[in-house]
C-alpha positions as CSV (number, residue, x, y, z in Angstrom):
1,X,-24.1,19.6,38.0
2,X,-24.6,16.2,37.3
3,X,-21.5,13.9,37.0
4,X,-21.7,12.8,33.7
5,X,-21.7,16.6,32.4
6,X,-18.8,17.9,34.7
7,X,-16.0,16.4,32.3
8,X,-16.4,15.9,28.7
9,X,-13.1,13.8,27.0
10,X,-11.5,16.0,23.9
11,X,-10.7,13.4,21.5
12,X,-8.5,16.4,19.2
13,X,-7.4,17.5,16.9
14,X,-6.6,21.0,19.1
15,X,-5.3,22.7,16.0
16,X,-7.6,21.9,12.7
17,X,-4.9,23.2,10.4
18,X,-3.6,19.6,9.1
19,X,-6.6,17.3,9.7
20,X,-9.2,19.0,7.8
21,X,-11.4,17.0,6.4
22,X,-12.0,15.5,10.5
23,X,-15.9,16.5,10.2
24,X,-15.8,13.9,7.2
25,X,-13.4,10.7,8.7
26,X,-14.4,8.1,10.0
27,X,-13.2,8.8,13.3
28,X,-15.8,11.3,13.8
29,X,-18.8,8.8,13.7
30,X,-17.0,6.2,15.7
31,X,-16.5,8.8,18.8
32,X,-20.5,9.5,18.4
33,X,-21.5,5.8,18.8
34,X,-22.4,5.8,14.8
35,X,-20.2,3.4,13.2
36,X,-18.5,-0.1,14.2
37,X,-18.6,-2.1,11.1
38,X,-15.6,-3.9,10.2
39,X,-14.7,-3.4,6.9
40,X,-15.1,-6.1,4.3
41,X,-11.9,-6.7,1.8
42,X,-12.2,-7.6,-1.4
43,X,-9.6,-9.6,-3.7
44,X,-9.3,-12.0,-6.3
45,X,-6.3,-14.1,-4.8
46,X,-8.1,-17.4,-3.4
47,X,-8.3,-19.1,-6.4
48,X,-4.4,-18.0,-7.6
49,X,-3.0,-19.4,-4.4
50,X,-5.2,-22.4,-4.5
51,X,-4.3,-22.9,-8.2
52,X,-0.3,-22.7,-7.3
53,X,-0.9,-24.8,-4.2
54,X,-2.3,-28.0,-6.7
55,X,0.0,-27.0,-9.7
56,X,3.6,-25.6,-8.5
57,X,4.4,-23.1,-11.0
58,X,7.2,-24.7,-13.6
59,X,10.8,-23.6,-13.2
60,X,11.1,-22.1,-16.4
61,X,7.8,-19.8,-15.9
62,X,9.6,-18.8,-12.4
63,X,12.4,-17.4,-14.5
64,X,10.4,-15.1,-16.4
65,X,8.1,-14.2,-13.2
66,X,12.1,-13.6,-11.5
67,X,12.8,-11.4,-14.4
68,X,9.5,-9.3,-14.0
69,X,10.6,-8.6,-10.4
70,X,7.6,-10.1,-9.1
71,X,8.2,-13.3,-7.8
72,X,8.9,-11.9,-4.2
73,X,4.7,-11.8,-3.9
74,X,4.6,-15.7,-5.2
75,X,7.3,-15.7,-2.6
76,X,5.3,-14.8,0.4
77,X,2.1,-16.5,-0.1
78,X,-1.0,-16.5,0.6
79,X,-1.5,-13.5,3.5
80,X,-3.8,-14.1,6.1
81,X,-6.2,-11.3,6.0
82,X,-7.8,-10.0,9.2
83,X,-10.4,-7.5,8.8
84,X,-10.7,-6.3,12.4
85,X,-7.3,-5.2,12.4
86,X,-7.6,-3.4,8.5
87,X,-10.3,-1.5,9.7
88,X,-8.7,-0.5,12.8
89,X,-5.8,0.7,10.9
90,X,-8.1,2.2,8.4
91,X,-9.6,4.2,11.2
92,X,-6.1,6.1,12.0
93,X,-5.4,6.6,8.0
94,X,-5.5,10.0,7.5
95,X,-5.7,11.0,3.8
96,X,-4.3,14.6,4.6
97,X,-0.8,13.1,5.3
98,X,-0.9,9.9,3.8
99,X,0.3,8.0,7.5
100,X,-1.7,6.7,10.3
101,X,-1.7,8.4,13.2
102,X,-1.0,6.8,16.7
103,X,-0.6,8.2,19.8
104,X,3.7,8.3,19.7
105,X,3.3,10.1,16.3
106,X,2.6,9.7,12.6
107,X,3.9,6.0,10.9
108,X,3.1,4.9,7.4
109,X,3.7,2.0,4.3
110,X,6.8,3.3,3.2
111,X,8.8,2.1,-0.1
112,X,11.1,0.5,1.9
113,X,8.3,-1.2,3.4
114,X,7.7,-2.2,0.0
115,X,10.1,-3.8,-1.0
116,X,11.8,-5.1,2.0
117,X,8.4,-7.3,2.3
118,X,7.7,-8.0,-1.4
119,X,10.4,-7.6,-2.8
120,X,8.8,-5.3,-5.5
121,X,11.1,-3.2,-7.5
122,X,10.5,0.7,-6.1
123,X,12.9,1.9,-8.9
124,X,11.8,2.4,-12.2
125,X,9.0,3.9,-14.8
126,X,6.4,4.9,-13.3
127,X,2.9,2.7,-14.1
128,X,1.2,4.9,-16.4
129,X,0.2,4.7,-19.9
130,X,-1.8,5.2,-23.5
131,X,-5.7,3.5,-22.9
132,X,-7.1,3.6,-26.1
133,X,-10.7,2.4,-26.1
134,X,-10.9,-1.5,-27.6
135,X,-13.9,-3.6,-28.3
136,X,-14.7,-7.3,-27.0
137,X,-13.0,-8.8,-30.2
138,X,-9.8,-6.2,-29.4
139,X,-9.6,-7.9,-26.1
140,X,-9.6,-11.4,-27.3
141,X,-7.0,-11.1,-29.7
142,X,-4.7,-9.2,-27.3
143,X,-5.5,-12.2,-24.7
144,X,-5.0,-15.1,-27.7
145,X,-1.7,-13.4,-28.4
146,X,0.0,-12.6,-24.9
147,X,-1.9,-15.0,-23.0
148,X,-2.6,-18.3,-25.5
149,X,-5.9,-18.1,-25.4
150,X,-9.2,-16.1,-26.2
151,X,-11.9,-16.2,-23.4
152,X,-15.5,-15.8,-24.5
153,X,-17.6,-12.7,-25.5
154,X,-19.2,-13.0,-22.0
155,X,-15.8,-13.6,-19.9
156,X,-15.9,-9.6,-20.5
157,X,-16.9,-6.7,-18.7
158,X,-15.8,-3.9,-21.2
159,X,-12.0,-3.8,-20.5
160,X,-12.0,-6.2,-17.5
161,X,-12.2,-9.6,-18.0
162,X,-13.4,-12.3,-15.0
163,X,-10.7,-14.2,-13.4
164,X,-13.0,-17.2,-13.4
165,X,-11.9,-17.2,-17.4
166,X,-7.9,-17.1,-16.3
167,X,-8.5,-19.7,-13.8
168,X,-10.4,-22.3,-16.3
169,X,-7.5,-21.6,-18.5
170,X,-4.7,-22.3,-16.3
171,X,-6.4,-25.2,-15.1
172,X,-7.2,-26.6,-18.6
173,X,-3.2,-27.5,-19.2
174,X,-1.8,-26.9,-15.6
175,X,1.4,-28.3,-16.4
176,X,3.9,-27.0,-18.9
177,X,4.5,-29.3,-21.8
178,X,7.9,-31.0,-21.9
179,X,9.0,-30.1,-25.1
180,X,7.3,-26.3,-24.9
181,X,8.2,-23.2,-26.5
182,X,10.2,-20.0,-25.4
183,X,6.9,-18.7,-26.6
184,X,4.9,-20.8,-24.7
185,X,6.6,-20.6,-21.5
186,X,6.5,-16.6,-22.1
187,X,2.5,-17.2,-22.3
188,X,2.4,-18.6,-18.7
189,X,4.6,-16.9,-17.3
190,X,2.4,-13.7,-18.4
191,X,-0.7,-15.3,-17.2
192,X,0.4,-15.4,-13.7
193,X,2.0,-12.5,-13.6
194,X,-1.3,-10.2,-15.0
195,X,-3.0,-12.3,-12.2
196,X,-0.4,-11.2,-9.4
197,X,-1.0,-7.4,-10.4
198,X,-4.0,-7.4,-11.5
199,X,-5.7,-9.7,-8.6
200,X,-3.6,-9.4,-5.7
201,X,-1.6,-5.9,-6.1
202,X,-3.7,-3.9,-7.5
203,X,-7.1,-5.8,-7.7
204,X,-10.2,-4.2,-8.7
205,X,-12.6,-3.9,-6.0
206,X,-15.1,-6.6,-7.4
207,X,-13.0,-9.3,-5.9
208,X,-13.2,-11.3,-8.9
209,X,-12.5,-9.0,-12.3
210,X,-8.9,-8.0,-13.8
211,X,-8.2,-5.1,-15.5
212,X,-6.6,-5.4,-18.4
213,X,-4.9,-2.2,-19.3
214,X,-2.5,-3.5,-17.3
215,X,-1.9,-6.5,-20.0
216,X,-0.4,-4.7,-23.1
217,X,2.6,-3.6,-20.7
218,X,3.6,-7.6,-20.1
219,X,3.8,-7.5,-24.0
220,X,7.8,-7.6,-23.6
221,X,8.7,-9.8,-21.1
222,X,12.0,-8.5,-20.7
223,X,10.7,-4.5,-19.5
224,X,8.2,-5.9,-17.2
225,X,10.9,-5.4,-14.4
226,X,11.6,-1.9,-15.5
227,X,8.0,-0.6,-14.0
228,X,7.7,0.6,-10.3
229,X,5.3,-2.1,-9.0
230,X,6.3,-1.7,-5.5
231,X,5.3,2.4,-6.1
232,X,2.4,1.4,-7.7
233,X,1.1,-1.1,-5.3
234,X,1.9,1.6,-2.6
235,X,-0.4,4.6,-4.6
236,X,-3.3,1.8,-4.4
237,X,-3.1,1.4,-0.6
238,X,-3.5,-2.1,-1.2
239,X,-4.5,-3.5,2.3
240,X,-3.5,-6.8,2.6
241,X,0.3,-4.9,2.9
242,X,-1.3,-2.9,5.8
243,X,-1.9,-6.1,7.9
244,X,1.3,-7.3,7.4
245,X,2.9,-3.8,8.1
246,X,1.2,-4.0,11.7
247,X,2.6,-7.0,12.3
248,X,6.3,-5.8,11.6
249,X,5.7,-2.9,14.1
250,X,2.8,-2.6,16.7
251,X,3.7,-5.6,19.3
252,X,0.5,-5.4,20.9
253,X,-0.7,-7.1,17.5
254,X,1.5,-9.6,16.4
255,X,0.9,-12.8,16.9
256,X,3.4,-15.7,17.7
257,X,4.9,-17.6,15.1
258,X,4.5,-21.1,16.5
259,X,6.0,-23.0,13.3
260,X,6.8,-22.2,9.5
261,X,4.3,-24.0,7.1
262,X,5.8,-26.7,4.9
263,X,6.4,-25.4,1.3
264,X,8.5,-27.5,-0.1
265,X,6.1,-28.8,-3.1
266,X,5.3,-25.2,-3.6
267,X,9.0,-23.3,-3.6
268,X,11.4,-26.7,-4.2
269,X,15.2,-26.2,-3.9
270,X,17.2,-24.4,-5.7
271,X,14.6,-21.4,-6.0
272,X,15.9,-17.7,-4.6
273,X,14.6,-16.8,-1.0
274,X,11.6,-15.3,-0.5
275,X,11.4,-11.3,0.9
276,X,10.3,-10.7,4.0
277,X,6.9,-11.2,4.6
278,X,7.5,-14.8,3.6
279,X,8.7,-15.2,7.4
280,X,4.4,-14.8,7.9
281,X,3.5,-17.7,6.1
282,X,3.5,-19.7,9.4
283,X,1.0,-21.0,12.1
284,X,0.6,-18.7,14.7
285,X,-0.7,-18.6,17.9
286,X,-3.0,-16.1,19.4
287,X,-2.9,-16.4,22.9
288,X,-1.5,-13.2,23.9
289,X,-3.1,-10.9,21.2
290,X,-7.0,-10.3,20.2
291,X,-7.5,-11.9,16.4
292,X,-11.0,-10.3,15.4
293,X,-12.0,-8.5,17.9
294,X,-12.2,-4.6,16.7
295,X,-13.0,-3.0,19.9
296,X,-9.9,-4.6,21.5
297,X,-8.0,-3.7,18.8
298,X,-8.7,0.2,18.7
299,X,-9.0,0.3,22.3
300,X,-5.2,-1.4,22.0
301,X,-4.1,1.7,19.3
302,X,-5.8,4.1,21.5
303,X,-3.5,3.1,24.4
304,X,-0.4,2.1,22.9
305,X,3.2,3.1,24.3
306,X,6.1,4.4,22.7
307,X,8.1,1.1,24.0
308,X,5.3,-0.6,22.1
309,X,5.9,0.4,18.6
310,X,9.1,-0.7,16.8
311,X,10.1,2.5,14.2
312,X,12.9,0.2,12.7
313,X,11.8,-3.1,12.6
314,X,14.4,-3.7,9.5
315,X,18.1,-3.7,11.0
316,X,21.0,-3.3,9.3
317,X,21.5,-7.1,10.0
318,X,18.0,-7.9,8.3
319,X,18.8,-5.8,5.3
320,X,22.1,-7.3,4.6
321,X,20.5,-11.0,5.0
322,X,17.7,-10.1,2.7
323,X,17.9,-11.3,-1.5
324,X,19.6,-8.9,-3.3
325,X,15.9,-7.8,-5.5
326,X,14.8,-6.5,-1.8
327,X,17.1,-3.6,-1.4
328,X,18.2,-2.4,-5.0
329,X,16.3,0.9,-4.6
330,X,17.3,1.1,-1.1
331,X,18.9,4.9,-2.5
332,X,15.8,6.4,-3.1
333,X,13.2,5.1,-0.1
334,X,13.5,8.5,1.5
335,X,12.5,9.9,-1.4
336,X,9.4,13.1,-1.3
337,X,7.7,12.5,-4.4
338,X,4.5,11.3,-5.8
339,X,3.7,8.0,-7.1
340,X,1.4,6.9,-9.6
341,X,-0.5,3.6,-10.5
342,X,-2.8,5.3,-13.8
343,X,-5.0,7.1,-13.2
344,X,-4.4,7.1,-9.5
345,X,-1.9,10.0,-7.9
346,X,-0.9,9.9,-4.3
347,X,1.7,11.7,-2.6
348,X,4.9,9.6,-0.5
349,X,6.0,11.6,2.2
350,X,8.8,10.5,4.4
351,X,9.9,13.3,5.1
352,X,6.6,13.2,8.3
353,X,8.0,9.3,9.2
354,X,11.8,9.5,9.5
355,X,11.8,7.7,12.5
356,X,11.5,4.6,10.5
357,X,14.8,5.3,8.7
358,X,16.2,5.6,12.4
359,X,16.4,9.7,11.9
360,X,15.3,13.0,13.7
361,X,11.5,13.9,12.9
362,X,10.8,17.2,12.4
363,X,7.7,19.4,12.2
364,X,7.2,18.5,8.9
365,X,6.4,21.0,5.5
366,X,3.2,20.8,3.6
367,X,4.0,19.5,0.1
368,X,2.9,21.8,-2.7
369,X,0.5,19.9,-4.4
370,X,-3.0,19.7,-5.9
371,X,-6.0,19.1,-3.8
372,X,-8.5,17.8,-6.3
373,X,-5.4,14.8,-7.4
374,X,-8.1,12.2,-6.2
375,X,-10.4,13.2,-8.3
376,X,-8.9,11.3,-11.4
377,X,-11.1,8.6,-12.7
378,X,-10.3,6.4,-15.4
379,X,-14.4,5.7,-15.6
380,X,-15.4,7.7,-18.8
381,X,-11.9,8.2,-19.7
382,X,-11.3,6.1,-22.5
383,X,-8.5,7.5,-25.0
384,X,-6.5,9.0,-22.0
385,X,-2.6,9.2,-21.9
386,X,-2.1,9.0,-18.5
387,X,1.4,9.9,-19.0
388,X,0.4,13.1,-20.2
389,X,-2.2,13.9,-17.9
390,X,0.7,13.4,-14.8
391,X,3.4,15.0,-17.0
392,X,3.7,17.7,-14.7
393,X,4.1,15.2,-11.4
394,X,6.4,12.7,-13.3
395,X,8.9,15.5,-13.2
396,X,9.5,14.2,-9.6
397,X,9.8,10.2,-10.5
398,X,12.1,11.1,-13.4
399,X,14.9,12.8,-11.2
400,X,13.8,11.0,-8.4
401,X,17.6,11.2,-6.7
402,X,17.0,14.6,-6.3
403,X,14.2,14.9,-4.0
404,X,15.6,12.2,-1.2
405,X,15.0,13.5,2.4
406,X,18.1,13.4,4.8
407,X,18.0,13.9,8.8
408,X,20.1,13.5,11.7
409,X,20.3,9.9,13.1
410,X,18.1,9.5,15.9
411,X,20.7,8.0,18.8
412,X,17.6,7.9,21.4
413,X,13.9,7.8,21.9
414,X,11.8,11.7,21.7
415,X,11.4,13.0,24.9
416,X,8.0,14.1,25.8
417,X,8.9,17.7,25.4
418,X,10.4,17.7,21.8
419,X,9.0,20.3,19.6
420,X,7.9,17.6,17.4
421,X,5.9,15.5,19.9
422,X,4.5,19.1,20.9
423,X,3.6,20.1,17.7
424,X,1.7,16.4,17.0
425,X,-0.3,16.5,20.2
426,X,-1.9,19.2,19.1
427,X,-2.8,17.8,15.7
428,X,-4.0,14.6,15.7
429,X,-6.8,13.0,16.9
430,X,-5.6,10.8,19.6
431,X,-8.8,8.7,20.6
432,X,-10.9,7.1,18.1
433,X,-13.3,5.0,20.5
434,X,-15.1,6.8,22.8
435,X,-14.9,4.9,25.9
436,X,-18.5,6.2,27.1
437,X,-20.6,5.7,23.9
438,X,-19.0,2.6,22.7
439,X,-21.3,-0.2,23.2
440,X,-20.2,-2.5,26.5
């Protein structure tokens, strides 16, 4: 028998019963030598940060953006995306769980990932609402009267409108006016923040268009901090949160923090702290971790040890040290319910990570819900109540206390024989480049 057929590597999963749709991931190509493009990202952020950078944001805008709960993302700054490392991440998402799955067990974005790092609230209504279908001229007066001005015909896309417009405006009076307005102060305050959620949270995947059902819910400046963003942004996936995420946790990735970047014309004195991931606005140095390279990064998941993932990378210490709009809805991060942004629908389930609240993981329970969620589209869906059409799953968010998952505290690392580690080995897919068809 020749020696290239006497061992053929098994890359799992052993037991199909939770990764079903493997014949489908992308995994499966990889393993076959079929796919090793890097992901592109898409996001309409460049100009915002390049706009704040020139024209610091005015004090009294800040303290309606504070209000809205959403200053912790002008906090942080401008994130440094790399796409080598999203797309290795991307490769170990597994939709049927919701968590990526490494070799020392399942890890995922959690909500006290959330807002520990962006300080976005967790607690709160869910993002949902009424879309009624409006014309051009709809769109223009809703814009004249939250946002001071009316963009063109053509800054339109049906109900998106081009960021290009939002940018020329802020541009056009940078600066706020000595002598303005409550009322006009409210108007730039809500342009940067439908800019924030619209273009960096929860951007449409154009890269450069904002949708603007989000817009009629910044109507009221003083409920804009009564939404979930940080749930929200979570449903969405949005991946610039994933980068950062590694960083907190797989050592083998993080780069070295040489010095923090000089922000003092951006965030003066006087101005709250910024979350967490404000600590990864810095210059870094890359010496003893890959930057781009995708092969070294999957070959580096593939490997990586249990002393080489950090399940708690928030300690008590850090929590405690953190502004106060970081841990309000530190009660309900172990909560199992499902979050909403919409029309999107995703499950949270920590009840499969609880070794990132520092507690026993066991075999964890399927969660009873429906398989064809994803299929909700707001495309052709003009007239929808989105509150209605989740009334059923809203249930969860609206008792939300009731539904948090407890364990054991976890005084030591899992030993190689615990049921769970057991159970998990035969489940996942532990390899996702194949060492033999990968190109050299």
């Amino acid at each position: 028998m020749a020696a290239n057929n006497a061992y053929q590597l098994d890359p799992g999963p052993l037991d199909p019963s939770v990764l079903t749709g493997q014949l489908t991931h992308r995994s499966r190509d990889i393993w076959i030598g079929n796919d090793n493009m890097i992901l592109n990202t898409r996001k309409c952020d460049g100009k915002f940060w390049d706009l704040v950078n020139e024209h610091p944001i005015h004090p009294r805008v800040l303290d309606v953006i504070k209000l809205s709960r959403l200053y912790g993302v002008y906090r942080s700054h401008r994130p440094v995306i790399n796409r080598s490392l999203i797309t290795a991440l991307v490769e170990r998402w597994r939709p049927e769980t919701h968590t990526f799955h490494f070799r020392t067990g399942e890890s995922t974005i959690t909500l006290q990932d959330v807002e520990i790092l962006y300080g976005l609230p967790v607690k709160g209504n869910a993002v949902v609402g009424y879309e009624p279908q409006r014309s051009v001229v709809d769109w223009q007066n809703i814009c004249q009267r939250l946002l001071g001005f009316s963009p063109q015909p053509q800054d339109f896309e049906h109900s998106i409108l081009k960021v290009s417009a939002l940018n020329a405006h802020l541009r056009l009076q940078p600066r706020l006016p000595d002598l303005a307005t409550q009322d006009m102060v409210n108007e730039k305050a809500r342009c940067y923040m439908f800019w924030i959620i619209a273009g960096l949270l929860l951007a449409d995947t154009s890269g450069g268009l904002l949708k603007l059902m989000y817009l009629p819910m910044l109507e009221d400046i003083t409920t804009v901090g009564s939404y979930s963003w940080g749930s929200a942004t979570l449903a969405y996936l949005y991946r610039f949160l994933c980068k950062i995420w590694a960083w907190e946790r797989v050592t083998v990735l993080t780069p070295q923090i040489v010095a923090k970047r000089d922000t003092r014309n951006i965030f003066p004195v006087g101005l709250p702290r910024g979350p967490h991931a404000a600590r990864w606005y810095a210059h870094f140095s890359w010496t003893d971790t890959t930057k781009h390279v995708l092969r070294v990064l999957r070959d580096a998941l593939d490997s990586m040890t249990e002393d080489q993932f950090i399940w708690e990378p928030y300690s008590s210490d850090i929590i405690e040290s953190l502004p106060e709009y970081c841990r309000v809805g530190r009660d309900i991060w172990r909560a199992r319910v499902p979050i909403f942004c919409w029309d999107v629908v995703e499950v949270y389930l920590p009840d499969r990570v609880m070794r990132q609240f520092g507690l026993v993981q066991a075999i964890p329970s399927s969660f009873a819900f429906d398989a064809t969620h994803f299929n909700h589209d707001r495309r052709g869906r003009s007239n929808t109540n989105w509150e209605l059409e989740h009334a059923q799953w809203l249930h969860f968010c609206n008792h939300i206390d009731q539904y948090v998952w407890n364990a054991p505290i976890l005084h030591e690392s899992l030993r190689y024989d615990d049921p769970y580690l057991i159970w998990f080995r035969r489940i996942t897919r532990f390899i996702i480049g194949n060492p033999i068809s990968s190109p050299q």
